[in-house]
Backbone bond lengths (Angstrom), bond angles and torsions (degrees), N, CA, C in turn:
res aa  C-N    CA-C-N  psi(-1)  N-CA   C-N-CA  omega(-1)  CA-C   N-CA-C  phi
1 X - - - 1.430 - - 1.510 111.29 -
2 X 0.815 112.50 -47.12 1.421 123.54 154.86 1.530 113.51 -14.78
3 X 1.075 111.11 -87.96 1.243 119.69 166.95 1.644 139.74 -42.06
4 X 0.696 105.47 -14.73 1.643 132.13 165.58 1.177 111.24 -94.65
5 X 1.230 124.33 -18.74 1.994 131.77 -170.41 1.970 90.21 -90.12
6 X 1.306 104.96 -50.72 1.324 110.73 -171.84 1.585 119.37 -62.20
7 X 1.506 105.84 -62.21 1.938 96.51 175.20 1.632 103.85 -54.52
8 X 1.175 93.59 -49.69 2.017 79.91 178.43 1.338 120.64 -37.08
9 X 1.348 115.45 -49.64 1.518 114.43 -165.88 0.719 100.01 -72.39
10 X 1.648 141.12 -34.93 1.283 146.29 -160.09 1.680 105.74 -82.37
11 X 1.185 121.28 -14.89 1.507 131.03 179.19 1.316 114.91 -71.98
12 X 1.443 94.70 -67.57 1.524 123.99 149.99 1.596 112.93 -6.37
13 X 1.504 113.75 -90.72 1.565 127.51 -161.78 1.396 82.53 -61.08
14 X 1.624 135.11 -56.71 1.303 129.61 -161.06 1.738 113.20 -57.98
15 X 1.456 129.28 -26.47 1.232 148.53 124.60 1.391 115.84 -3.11
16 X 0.950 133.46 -87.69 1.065 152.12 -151.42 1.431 104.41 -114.08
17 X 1.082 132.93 -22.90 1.881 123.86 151.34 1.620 111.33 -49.88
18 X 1.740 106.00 -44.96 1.237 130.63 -176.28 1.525 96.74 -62.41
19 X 0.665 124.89 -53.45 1.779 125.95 -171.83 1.040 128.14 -67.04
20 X 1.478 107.52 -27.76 1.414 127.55 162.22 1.273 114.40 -81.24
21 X 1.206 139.70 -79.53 1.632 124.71 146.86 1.496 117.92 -4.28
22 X 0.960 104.72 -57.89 2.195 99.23 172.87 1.365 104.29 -33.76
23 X 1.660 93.60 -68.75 1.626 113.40 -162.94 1.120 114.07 -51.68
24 X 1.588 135.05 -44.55 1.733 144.21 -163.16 1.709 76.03 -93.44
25 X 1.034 165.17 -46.10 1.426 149.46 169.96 1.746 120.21 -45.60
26 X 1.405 98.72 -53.32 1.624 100.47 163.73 1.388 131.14 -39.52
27 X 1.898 79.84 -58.67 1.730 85.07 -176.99 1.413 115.52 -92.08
28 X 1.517 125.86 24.51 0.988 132.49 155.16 1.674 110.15 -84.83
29 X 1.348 128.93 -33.90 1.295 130.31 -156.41 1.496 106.44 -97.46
30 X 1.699 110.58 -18.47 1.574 134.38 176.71 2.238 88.08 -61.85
31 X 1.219 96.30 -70.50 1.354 107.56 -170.65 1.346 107.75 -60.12
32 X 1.283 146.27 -57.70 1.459 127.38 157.89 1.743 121.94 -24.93
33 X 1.351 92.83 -49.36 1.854 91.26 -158.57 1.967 84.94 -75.55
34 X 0.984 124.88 -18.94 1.804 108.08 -178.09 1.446 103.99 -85.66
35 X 1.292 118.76 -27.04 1.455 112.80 166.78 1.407 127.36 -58.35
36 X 1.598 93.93 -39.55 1.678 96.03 -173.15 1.917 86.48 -86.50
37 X 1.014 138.30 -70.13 1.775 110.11 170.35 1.343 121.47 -3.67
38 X 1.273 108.91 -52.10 2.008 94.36 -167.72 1.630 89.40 -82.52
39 X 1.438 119.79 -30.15 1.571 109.10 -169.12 1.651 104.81 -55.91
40 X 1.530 120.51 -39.00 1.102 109.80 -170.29 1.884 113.30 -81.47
41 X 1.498 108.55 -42.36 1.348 105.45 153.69 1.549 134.57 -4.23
42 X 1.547 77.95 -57.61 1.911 100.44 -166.91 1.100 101.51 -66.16
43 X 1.601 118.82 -72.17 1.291 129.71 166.18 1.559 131.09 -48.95
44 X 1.149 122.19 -0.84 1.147 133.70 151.64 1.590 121.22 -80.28
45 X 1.232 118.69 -34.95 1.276 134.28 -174.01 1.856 103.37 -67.52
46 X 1.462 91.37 -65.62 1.094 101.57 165.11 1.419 141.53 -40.79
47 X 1.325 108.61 -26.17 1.747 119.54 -168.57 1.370 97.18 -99.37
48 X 1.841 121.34 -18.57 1.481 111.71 175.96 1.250 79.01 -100.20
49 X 1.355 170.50 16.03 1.619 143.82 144.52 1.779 112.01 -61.86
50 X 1.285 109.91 -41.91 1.319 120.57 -163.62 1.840 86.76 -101.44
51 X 1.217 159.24 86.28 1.198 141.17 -179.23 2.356 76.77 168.20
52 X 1.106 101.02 -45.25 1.276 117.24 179.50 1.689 111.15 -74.74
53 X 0.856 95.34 -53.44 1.881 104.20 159.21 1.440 121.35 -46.65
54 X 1.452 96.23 -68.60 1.630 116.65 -178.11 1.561 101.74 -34.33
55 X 1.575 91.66 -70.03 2.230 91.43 -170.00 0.843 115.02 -75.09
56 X 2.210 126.14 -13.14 1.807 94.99 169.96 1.509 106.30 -76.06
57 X 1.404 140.04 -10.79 1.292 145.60 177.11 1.643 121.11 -67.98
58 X 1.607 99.38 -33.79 1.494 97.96 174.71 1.595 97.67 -80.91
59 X 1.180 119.93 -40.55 1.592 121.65 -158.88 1.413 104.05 -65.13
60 X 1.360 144.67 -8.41 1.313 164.35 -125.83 1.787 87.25 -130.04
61 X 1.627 100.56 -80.24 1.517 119.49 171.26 1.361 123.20 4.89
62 X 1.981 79.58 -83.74 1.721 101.89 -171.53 1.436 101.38 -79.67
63 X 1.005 123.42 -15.46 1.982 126.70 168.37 1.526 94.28 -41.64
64 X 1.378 114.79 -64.93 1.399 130.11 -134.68 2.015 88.35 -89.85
65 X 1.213 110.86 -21.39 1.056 122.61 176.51 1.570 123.29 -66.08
66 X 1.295 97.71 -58.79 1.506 121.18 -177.51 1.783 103.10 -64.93
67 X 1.384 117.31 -56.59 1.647 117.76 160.49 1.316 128.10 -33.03
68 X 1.597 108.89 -44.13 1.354 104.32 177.45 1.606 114.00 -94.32
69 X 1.265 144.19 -11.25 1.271 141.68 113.27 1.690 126.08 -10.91
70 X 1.081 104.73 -65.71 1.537 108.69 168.17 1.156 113.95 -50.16
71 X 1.505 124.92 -64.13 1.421 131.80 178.28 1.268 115.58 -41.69
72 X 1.303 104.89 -40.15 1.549 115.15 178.51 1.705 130.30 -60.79
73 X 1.437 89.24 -38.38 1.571 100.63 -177.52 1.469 102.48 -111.49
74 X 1.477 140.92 46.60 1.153 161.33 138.46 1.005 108.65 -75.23
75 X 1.664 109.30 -74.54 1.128 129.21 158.18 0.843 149.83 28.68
76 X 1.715 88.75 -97.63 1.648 127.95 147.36 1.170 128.37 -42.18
77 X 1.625 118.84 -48.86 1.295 113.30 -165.27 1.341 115.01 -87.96
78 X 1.748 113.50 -17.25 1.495 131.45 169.88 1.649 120.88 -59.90
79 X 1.613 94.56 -33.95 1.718 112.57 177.87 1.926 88.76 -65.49
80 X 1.371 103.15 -66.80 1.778 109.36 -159.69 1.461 110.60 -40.50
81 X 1.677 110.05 -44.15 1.515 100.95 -160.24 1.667 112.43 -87.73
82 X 2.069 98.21 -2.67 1.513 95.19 172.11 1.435 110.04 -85.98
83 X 1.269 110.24 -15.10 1.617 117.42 -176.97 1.909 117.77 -78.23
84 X 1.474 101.71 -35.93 1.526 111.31 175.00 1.812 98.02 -162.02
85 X 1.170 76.55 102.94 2.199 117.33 -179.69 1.329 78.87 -70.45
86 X 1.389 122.28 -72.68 1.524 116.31 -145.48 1.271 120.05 -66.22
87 X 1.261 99.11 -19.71 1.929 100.03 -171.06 1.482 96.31 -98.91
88 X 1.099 123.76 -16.45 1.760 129.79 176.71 1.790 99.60 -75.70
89 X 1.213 96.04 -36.71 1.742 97.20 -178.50 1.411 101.51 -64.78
90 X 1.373 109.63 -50.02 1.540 93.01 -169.52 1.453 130.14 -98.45
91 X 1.933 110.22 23.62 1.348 119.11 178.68 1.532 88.32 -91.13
92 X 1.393 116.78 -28.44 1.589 112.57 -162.22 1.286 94.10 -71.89
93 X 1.960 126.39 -49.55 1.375 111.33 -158.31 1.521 114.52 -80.35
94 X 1.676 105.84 -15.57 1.515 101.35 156.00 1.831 124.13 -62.29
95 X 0.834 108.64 -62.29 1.880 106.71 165.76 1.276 120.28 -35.42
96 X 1.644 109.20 -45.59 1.527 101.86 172.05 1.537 120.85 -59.34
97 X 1.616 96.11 -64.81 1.969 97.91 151.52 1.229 110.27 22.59
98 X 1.745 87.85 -123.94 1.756 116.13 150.03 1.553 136.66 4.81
99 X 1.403 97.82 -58.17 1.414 100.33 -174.31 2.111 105.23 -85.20
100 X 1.341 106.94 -26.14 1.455 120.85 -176.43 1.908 93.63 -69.39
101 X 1.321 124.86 -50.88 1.453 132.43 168.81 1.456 121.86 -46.92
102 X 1.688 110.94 -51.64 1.452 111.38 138.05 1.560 141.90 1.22
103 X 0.905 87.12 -78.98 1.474 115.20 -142.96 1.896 106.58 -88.22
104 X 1.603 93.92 -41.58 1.388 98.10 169.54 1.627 140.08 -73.14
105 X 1.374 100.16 -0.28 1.081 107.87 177.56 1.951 118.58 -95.71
């Protein structure tokens, strides 16, 4: 009988060592997964800081892009109508035309 008293007990403590080990495992794996939360947080924060950068930098770009385009075809059309007045005169009074035909209806 003896012997039967002993693995038991010994089951027992191994029981409840085991249970305790669960528990300091849990709340070990509780505290990992909130660590890696703020890790991704962070890095989330971060990827809209730099993502936030990126497009006010392109938006800047094609700003600076679109301006010098404009300038360009000012330009252009300032060169054309000093080069031929007359045919500029009469693309404008055709458009007006057009747009006067437009409009009245």
């Amino acid at each position: 009988m003896a012997q039967t008293a002993g693995p038991k007990g010994a089951a027992e403590q191994n029981g409840s060592h085991s249970a305790e080990d669960l528990a300091a495992d849990i709340e070990q794996l509780k505290a990992d997964i909130a660590a890696l939360a703020r890790q991704l947080q962070e890095t989330g924060q971060h990827s809209y800081g730099a993502a936030r950068r990126a497009a006010s930098e392109g938006v800047e770009q094609l700003r600076a892009q679109g301006e010098a385009v404009y300038e360009n075809v000012e330009r252009q059309l300032a060169d054309t109508v000093r080069e031929k007045p007359v045919t500029s005169l009469a693309i404008a009074a055709g458009i007006g035309f057009l747009f006067a035909l437009m409009t009245r209806r």
